[in-house]
C-alpha positions in Angstrom: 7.2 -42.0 -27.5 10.4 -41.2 -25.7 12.6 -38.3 -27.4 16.2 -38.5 -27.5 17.0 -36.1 -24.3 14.6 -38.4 -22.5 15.7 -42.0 -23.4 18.8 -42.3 -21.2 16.7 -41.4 -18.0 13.9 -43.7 -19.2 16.9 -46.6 -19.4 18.0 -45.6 -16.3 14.5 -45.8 -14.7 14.1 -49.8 -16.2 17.5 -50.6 -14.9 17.3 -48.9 -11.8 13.7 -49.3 -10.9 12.3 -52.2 -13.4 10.1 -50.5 -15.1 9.6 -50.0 -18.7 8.9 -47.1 -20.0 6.8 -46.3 -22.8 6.3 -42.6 -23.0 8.4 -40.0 -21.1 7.1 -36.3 -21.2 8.5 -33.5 -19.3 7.0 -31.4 -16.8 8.0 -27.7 -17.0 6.2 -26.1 -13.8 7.8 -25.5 -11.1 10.7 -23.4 -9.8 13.9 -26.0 -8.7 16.5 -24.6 -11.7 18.5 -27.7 -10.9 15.6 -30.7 -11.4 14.1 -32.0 -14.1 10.8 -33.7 -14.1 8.6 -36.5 -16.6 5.4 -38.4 -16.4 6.6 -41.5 -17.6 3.9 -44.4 -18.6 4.7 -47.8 -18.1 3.8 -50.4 -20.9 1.6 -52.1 -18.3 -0.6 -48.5 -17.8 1.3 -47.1 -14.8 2.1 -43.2 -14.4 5.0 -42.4 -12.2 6.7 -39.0 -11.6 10.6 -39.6 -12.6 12.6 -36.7 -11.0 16.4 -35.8 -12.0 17.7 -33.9 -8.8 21.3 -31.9 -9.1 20.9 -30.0 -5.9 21.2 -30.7 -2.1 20.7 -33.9 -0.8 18.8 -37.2 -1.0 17.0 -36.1 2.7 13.9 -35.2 0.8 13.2 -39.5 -0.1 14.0 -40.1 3.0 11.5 -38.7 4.9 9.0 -39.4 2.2 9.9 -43.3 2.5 9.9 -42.9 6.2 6.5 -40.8 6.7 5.1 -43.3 4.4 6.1 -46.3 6.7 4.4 -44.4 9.4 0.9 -44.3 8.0 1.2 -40.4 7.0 -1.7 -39.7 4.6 -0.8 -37.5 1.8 2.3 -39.0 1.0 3.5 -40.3 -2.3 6.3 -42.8 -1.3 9.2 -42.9 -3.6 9.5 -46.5 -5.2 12.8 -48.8 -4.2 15.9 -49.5 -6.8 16.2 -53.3 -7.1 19.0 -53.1 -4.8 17.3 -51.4 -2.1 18.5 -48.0 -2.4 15.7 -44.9 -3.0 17.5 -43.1 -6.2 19.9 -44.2 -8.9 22.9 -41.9 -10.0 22.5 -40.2 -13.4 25.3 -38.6 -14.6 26.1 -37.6 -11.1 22.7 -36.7 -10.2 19.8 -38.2 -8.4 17.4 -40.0 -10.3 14.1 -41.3 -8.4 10.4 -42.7 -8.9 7.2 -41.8 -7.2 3.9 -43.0 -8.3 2.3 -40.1 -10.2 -1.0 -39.6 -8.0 -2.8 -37.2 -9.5 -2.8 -34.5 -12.5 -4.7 -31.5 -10.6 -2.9 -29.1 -8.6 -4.4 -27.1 -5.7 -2.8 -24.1 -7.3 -5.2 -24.8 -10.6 -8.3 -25.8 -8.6 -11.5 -26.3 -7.2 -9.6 -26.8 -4.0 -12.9 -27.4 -1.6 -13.4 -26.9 2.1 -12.3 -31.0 2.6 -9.4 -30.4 0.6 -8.2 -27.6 2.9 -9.5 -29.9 5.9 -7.3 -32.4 4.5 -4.5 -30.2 3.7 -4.3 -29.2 7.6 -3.9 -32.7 8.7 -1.5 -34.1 6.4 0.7 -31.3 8.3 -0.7 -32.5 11.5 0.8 -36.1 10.9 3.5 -34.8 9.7 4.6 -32.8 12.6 3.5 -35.4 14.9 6.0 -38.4 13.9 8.7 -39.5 15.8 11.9 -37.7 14.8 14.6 -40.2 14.3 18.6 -39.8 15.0 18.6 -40.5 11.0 16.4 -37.7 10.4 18.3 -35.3 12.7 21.9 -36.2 11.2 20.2 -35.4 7.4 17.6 -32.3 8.0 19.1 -29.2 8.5 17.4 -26.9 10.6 14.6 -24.5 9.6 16.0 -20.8 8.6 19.3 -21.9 9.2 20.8 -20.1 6.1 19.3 -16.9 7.4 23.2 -15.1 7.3 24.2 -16.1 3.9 20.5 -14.7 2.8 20.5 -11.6 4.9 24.1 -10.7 3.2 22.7 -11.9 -0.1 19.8 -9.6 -0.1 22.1 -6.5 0.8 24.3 -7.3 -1.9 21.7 -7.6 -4.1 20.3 -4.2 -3.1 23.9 -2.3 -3.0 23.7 -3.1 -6.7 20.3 -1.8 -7.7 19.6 0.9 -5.7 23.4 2.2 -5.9 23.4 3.6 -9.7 27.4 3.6 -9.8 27.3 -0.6 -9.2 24.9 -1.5 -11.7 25.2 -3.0 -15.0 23.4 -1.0 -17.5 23.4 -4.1 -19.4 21.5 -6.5 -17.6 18.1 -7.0 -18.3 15.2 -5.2 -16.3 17.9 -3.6 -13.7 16.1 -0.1 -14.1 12.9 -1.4 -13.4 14.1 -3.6 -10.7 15.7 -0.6 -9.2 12.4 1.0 -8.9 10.8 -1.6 -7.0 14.0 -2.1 -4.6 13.7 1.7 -3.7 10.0 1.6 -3.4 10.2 -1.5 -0.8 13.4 -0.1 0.8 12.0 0.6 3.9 10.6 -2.8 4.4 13.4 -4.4 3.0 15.7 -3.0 5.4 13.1 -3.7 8.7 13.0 -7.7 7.3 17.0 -7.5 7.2 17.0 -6.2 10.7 14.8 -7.9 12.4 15.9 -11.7 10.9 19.2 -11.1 12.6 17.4 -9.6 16.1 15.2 -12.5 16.4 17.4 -14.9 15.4 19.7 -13.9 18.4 16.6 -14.1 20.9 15.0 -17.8 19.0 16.9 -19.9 21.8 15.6 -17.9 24.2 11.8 -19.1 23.0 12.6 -22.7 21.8 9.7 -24.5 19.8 9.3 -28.0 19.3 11.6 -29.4 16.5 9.3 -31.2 14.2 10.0 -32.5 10.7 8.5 -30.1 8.2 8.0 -29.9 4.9 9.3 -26.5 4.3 7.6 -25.5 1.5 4.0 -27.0 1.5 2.4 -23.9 -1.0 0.0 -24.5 -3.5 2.0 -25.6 -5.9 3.3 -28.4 -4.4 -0.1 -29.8 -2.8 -1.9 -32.2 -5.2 -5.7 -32.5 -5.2 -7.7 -35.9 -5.4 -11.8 -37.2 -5.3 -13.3 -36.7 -1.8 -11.1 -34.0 -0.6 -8.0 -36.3 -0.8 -4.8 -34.5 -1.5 -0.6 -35.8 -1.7 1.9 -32.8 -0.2 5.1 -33.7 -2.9 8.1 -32.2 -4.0 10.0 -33.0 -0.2 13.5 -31.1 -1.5 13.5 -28.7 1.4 12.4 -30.5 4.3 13.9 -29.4 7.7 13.3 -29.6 11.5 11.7 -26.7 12.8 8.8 -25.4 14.8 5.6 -26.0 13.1 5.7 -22.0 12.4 8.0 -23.1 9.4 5.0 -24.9 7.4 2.0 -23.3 9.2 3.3 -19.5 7.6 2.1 -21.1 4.4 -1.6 -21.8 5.8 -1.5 -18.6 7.8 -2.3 -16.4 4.8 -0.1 -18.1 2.5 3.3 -17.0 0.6 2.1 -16.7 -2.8 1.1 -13.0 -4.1 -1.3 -14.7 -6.7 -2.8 -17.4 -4.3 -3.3 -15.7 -0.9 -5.4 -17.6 1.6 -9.0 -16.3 2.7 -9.7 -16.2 6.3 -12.2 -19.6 5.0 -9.8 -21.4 3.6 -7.7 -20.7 6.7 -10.2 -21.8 9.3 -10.8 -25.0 7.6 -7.2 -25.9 7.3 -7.0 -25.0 11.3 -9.9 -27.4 11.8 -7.5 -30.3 10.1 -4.6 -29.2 12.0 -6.2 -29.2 15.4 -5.6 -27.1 18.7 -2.0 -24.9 18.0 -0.6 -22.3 20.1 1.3 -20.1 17.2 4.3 -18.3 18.4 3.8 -15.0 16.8 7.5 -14.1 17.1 8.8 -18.0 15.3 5.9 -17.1 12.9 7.1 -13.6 11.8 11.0 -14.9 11.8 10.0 -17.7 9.7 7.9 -15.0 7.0 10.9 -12.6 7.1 13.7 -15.4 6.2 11.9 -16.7 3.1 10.5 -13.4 1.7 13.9 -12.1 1.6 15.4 -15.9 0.3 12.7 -15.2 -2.4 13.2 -11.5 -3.1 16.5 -12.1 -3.4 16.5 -14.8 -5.6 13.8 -14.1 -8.0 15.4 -10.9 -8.4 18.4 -12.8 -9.5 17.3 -14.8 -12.0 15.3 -11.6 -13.4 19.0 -9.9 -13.5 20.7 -13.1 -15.0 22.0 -12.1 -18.7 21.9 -15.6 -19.9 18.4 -16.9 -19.3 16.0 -17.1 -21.1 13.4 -13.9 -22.2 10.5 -15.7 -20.7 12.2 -17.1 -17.2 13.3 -13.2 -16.9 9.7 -11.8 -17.2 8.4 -14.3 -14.8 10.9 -13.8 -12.6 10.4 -10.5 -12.3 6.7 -11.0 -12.4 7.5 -12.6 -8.9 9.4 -9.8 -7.4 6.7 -7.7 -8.1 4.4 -9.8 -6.6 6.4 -10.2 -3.5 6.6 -6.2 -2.6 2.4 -5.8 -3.4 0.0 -5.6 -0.9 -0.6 -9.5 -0.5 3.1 -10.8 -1.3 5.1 -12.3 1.2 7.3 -9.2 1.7 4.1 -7.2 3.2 3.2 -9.7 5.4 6.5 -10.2 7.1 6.6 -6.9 7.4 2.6 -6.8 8.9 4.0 -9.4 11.1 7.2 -7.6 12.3 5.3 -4.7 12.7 2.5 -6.6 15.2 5.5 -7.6 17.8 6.4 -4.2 17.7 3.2 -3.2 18.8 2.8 -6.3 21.5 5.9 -5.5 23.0 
């Protein structure tokens, strides 16, 4: 059955793509405010993953299509328009197919030693393809945003933790408050030490690979055999490797953090790596702050939804505990300090 708020994209997916659609239901997980996402089943049994994109750019199919055409495993390649093209425009937005490959997500489980195995060398292949002049005109580069986030984040704390700036009104701000002052100190080392680094990254220069950019849990995909399918490409970049391998090296997620096990046997699919600690502490610093800061947004924003305010600030508080992102960066900061 296809529901009225549905139907359009469904057409749009048999005139764009040639397939008709039979069911279309939407898939609510997952964090991109500006994408929507269905499972729609053909009429001749097919699953495919229809995406409607209103945010940055078309890069992310791209690559996919391209690391598919190079034999990378773990890659669902997006299907072809019948004129060629890798989306169609929906209402000014980007509307694309992928086959759907499978319905477990690593984040849900049993991930198994293979599947970590397997995790580590779908990154492997992944850094290890030519980059092309194509791919270096769309990617931007890894962390590049790091000035608008730094000033973001210090806006964001100049209204919390200064009483005569904040809105009484919005939702949460006290207790939001409370765990901005609490993680202050750390918060203000990240801030700091983004901007040092970044001044001195030239000055150590790591391989520009193409990365994912976001390879958590959540967005790894689990098959039979240890097989899994790294999706959701949206914020791929060129960067070191430190850029993906941050997410192996004791993961970004609060409620998923990865065991010294796990680790090892993601390593072991990887191969031989010589981790910059410095690119590899830059890299934790720029996206706990990105996700501090923008979590705590959406936990401050007056017209969302109840719900998407609790979980957001579910998140934040995750981020400042003990295994959140914004305690590792600053366990990672902390460990130049004390090589230098």
């Amino acid at each position: 059955m296809i529901e009225d708020g549905s139907r359009r994209a469904a057409e749009q997916v048999r005139a764009g793509f040639g397939l008709r659609v039979s069911a279309m239901e939407q898939v609510t997980h997952g964090a991109d405010q500006h994408a929507r996402l269905w499972l729609a089943h053909t009429v001749d049994g097919g699953r495919y993953a229809v995406k409607m994109s209103g945010g940055g750019t078309a890069a992310g199919l791209v690559v996919t299509a391209y690391l598919a055409d190079q034999g990378v495993p773990g890659i669902a390649a997006p299907l072809r328009t019948r004129d060629g093209g890798l989306s169609v425009d929906h209402d000014g937005r980007r509307l694309s197919v992928v086959p759907w490959v499978s319905d477990q997500r690593a984040l849900d489980g049993p991930m198994t030693e293979a599947h970590w195995r397997a995790y580590g060398e779908v990154l492997a292949a992944v850094h290890a393809v030519p980059v092309t002049e194509e791919l270096r005109r769309l990617l931007p580069a890894g962390g590049a945003a790091y000035p608008s986030i730094v000033a973001s984040t210090r806006a964001v704390a100049e209204r919390l933790c200064d009483p005569g700036r904040r809105d009484p009104a919005a939702p949460s701000v006290g207790e939001l408050a409370a765990v901005w002052s609490a993680a202050a100190g750390q918060i203000r080392l990240l801030t700091r030490e983004v901007e040092r680094l970044a001044v001195d990254q030239p000055a150590r220069p790591g391989p520009d690979v193409v990365c994912h950019g976001d390879p958590h849990l959540g967005n790894l995909l689990l098959g039979r055999d240890g097989q899994v399918w790294l999706i959701d490409w949206d914020d791929a970049v060129l960067a070191p490797p430190e850029c993906d391998l941050m997410f192996v090296l004791g993961g970004v997620l609060a409620f998923a953090p990865v065991s010294a096990f796990q680790q090892d046997a993601a390593l072991a699919g990887y191969g031989a790596v010589d981790v910059d600690p410095a690119r590899l502490a830059w890299f934790l610093a720029v996206r706990a702050l990105d996700d501090l800061t923008d979590w705590t947004r959406q936990a401050l924003d007056p017209d969302a939804e109840t719900a998407d305010r609790d979980r957001a600030a579910r998140i934040v508080r995750g981020l400042v505990s003990e295994v959140g992102l914004v305690t590792l960066a600053d366990v990672a900061l902390r460990d130049l300090d004390r090589r230098s």
